[in-house]
Residue frames as a rotation matrix with the C-alpha (Angstrom) as fourth column:
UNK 1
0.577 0.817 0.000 0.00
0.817 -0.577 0.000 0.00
0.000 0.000 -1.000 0.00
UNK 2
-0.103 -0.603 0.791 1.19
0.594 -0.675 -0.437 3.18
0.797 0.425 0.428 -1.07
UNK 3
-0.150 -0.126 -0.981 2.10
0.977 -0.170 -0.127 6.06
-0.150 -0.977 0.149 1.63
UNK 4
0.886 0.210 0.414 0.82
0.341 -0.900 -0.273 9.96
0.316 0.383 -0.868 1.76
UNK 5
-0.057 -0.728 0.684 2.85
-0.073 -0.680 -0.730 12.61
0.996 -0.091 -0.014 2.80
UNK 6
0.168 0.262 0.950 1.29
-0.831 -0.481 0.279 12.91
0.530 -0.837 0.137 5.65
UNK 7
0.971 -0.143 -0.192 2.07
0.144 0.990 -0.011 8.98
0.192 -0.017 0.981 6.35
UNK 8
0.289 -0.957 0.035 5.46
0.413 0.091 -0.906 9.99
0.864 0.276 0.422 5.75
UNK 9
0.007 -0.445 0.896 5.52
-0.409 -0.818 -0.404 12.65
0.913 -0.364 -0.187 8.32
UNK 10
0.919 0.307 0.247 3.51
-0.393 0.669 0.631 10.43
0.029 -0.677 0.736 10.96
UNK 11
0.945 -0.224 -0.237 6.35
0.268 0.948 0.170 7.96
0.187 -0.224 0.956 10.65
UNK 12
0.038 -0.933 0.358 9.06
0.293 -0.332 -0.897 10.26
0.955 0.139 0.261 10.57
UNK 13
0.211 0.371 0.904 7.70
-0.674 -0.614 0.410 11.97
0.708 -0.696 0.121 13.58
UNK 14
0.999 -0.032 -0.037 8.07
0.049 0.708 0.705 8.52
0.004 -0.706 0.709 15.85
UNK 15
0.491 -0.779 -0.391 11.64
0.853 0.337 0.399 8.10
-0.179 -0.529 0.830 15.59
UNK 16
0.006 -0.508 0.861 13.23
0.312 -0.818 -0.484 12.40
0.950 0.271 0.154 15.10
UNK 17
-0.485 0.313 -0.816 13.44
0.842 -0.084 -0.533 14.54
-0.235 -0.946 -0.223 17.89
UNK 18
-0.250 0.713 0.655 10.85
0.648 -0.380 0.660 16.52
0.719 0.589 -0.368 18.13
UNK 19
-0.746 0.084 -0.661 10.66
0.515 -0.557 -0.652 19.79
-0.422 -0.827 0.372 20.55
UNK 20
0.453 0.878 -0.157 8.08
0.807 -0.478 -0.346 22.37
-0.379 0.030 -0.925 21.53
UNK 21
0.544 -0.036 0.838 8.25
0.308 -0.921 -0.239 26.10
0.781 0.388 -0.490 21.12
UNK 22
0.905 -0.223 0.363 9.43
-0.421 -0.598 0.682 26.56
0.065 -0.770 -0.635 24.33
UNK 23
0.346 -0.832 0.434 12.47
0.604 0.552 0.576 24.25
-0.718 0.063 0.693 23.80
UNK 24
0.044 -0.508 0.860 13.38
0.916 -0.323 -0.237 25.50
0.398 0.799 0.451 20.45
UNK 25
0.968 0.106 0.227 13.30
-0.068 -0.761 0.646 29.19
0.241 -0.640 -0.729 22.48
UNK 26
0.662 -0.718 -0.217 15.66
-0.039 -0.322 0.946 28.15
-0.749 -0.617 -0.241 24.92
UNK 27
0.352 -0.697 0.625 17.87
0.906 0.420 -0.041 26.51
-0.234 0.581 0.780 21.47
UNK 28
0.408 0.196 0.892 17.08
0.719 -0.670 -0.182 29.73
0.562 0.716 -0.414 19.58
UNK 29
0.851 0.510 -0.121 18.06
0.246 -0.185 0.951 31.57
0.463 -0.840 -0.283 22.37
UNK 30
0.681 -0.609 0.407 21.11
-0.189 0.391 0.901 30.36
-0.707 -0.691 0.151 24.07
UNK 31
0.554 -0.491 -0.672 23.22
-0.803 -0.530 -0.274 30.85
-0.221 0.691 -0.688 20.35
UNK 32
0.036 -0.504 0.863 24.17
-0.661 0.635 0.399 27.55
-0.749 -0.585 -0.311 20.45
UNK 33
-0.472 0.109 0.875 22.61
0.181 0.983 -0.025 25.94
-0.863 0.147 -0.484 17.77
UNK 34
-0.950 -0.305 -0.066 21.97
0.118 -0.547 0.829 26.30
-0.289 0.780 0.556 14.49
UNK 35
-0.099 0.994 0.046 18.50
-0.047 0.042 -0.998 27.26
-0.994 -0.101 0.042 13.23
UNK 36
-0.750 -0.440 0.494 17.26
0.240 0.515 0.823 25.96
-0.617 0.735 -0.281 10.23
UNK 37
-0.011 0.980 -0.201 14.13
-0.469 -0.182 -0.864 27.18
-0.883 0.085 0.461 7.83
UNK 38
-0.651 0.043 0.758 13.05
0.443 0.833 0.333 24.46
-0.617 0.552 -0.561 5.43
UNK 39
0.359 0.916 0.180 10.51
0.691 -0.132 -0.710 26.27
-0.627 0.379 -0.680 3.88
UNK 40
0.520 0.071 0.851 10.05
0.829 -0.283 -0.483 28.35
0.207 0.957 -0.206 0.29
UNK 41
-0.701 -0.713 0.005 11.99
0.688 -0.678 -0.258 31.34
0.187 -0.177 0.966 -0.27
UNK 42
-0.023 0.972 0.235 8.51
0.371 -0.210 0.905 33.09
0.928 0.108 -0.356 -0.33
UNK 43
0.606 0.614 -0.505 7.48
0.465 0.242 0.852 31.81
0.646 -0.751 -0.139 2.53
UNK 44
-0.320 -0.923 -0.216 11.45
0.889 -0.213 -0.405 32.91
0.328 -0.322 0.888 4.19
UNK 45
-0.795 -0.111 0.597 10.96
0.160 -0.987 0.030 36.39
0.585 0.119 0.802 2.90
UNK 46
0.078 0.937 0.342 7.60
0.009 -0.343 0.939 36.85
0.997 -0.070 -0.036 4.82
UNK 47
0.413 0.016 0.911 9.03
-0.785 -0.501 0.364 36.58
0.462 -0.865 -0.194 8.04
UNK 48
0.385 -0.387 -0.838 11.87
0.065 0.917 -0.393 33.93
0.921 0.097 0.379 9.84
UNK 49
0.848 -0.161 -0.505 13.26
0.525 0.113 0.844 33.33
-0.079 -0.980 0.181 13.16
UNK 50
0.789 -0.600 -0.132 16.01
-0.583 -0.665 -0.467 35.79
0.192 0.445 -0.874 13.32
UNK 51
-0.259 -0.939 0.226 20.03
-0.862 0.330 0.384 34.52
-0.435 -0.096 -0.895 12.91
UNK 52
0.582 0.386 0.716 17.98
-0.212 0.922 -0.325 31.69
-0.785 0.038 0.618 10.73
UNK 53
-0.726 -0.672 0.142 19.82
-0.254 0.455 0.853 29.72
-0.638 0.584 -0.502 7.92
UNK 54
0.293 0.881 -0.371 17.51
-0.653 -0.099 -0.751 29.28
-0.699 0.462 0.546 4.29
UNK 55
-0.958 -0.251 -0.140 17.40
-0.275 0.661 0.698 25.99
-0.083 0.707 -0.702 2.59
UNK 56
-0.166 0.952 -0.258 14.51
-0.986 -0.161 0.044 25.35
0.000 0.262 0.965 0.81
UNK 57
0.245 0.001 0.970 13.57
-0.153 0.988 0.038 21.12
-0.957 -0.157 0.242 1.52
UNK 58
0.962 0.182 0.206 13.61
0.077 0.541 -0.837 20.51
-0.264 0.821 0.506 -2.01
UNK 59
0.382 -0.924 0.025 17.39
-0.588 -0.264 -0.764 21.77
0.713 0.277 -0.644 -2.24
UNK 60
0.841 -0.070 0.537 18.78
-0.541 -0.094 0.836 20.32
-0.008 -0.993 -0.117 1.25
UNK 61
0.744 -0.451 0.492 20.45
0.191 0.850 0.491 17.42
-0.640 -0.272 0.719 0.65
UNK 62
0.374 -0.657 0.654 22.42
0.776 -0.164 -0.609 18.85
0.508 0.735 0.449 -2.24
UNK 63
0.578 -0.036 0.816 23.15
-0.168 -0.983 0.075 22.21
0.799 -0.181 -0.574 -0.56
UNK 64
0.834 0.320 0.449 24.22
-0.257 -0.495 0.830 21.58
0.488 -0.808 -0.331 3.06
UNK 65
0.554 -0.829 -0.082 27.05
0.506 0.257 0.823 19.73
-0.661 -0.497 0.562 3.50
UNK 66
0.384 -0.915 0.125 28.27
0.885 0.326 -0.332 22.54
0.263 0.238 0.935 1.60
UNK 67
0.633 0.324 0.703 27.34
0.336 -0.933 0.127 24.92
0.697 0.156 -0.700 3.61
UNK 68
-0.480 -0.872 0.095 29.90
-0.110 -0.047 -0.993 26.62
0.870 -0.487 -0.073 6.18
UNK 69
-0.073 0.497 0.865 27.52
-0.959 -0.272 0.076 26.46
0.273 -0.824 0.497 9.18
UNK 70
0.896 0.194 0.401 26.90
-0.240 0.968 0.068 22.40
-0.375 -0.157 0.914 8.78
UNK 71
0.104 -0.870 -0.482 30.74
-0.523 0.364 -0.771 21.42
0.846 0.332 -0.417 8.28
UNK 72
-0.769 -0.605 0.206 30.79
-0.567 0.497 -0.656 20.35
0.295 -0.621 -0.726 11.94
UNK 73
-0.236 0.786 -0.572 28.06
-0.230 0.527 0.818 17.21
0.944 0.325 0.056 11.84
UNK 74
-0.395 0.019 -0.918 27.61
0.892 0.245 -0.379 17.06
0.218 -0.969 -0.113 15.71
UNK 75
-0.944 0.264 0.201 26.38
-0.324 -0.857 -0.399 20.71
0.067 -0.442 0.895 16.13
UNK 76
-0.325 0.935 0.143 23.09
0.689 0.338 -0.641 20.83
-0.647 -0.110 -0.754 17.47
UNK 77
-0.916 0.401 -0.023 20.32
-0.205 -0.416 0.886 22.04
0.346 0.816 0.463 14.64
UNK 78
-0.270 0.953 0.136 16.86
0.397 0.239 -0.886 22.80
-0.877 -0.185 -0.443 15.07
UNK 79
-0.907 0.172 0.385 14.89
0.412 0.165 0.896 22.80
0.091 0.971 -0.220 11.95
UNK 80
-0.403 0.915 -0.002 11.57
0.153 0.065 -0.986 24.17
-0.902 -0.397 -0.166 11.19
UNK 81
-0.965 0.082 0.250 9.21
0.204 -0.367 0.907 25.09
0.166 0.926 0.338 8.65
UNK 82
-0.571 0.748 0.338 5.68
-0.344 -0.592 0.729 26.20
0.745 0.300 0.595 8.52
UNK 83
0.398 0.642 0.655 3.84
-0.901 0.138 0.412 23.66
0.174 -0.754 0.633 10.95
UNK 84
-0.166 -0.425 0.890 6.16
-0.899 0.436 0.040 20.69
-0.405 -0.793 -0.454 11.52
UNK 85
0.836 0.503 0.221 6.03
-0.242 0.699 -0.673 18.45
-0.493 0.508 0.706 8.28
UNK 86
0.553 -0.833 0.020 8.91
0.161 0.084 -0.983 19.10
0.817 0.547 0.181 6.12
UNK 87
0.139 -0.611 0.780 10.75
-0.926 -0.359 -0.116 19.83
0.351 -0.706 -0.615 9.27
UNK 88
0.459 0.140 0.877 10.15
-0.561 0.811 0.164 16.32
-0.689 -0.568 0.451 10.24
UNK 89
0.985 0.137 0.101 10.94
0.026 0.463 -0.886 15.23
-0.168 0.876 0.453 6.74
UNK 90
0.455 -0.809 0.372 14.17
-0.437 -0.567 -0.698 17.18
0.776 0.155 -0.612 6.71
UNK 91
0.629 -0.086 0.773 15.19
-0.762 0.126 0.635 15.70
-0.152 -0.988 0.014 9.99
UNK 92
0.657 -0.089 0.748 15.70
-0.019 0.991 0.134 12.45
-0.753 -0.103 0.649 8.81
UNK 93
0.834 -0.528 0.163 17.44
0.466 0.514 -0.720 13.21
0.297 0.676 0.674 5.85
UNK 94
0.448 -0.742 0.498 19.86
-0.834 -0.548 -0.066 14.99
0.322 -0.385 -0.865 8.28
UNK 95
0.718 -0.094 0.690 19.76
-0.286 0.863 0.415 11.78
-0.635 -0.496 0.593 10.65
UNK 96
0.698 -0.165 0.697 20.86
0.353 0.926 -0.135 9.92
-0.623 0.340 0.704 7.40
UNK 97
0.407 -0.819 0.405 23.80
0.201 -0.352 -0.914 12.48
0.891 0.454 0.022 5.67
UNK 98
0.161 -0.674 -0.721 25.23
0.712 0.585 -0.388 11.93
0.683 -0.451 0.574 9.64
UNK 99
-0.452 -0.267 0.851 24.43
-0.519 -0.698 -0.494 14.88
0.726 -0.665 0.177 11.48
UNK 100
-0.812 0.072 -0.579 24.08
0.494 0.612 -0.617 13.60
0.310 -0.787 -0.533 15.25
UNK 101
-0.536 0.307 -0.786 22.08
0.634 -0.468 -0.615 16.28
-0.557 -0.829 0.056 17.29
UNK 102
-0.589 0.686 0.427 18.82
-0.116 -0.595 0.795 17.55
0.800 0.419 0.430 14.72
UNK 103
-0.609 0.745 -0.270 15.49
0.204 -0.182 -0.962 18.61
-0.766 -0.641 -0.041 16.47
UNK 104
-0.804 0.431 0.410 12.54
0.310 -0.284 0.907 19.47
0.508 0.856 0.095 14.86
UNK 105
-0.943 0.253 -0.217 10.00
0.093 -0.427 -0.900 22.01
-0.320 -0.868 0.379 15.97
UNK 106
-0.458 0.878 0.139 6.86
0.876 0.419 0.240 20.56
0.153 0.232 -0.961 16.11
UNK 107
0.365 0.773 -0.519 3.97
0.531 -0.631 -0.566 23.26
-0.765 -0.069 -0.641 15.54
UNK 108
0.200 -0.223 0.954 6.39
0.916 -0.304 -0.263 25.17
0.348 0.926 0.143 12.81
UNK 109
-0.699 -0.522 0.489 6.68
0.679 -0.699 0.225 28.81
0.224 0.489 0.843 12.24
UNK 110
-0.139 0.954 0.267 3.06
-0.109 -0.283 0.953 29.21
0.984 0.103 0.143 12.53
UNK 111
0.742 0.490 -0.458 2.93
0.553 -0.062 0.831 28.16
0.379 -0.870 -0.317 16.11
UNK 112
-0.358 -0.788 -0.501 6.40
0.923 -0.381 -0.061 29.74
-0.143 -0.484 0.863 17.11
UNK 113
-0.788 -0.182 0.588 5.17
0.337 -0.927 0.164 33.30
0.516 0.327 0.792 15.70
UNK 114
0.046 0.809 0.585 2.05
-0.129 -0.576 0.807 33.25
0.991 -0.113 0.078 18.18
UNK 115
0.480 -0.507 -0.716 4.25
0.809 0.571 0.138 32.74
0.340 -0.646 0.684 20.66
C-alpha cells in the first residue's frame, strides 16, 4: 500500500526529535545551535526566526554539506518550517547524511510566531 505525505511525516515523527516552542526558544536563544528554515523562499521572505539559515527542503540534501555552518556534523540544529512536516521530513534526511544532534520544531513557524 502506497504512503501519503502525511504517512510519511507520521512515521518520521516517531523516531526524530521533536521539541516544543518553548524548547526551540531556549535553542534559539542560548546561540548555540543552528537554526534551520526548510521552507520556500517566499514563505522565508515573509518573516523567519532571526540569525535563521535558508534551505529550501527541495534543495537540502544537495546544498548543506556545503554549507559553512553544517561542516561540523555534531552541532546541534533545530529545523523548522511552517507547521512541523517538512521539518520532520528534513530531519531524517539529516539523521541519514550523519548529522548527530537535529530537532525538529513541532507546531512550525506558525505556532512559534504566536508565541
Amino acid at each position: 500500500m502506497a504512503m501519503t505525505a502525511i504517512d510519511l511525516v507520521k512515521e518520521a515523527k516517531k523516531t526524530i526529535k521533536e521539541v516544543s516552542v518553548e524548547q526551540a526558544n531556549t535553542m534559539i536563544t542560548s546561540g548555540g545551535s543552528i537554526i534551520l528554515d526548510v521552507r520556500e523562499v517566499a514563505e522565508f521572505e515573509a518573516g523567519h526566526i532571526p540569525n535563521t539559515v535558508h534551505l529550501s527542503r527541495g534543495v537540502l540534501e544537495f546544498k548543506i554539506c556545503d554549507h559553512e555552518k553544517f561542516q561540523n556534523r555534531d552541532a546541534p540544529i533545530l529545523i523548522y518550517c511552517r507547521s512541523g512536516g517538512r521539518s520532520a521530513l528534513a530531519a531524517i534526511a539529516l539523521e541519514k547524511l550523519g548529522f548527530t544532534d537535529v530537532h525538529s520544531m513541532a507546531g512550525g513557524y506558525e505556532l512559534w510566531s504566536q508565541t
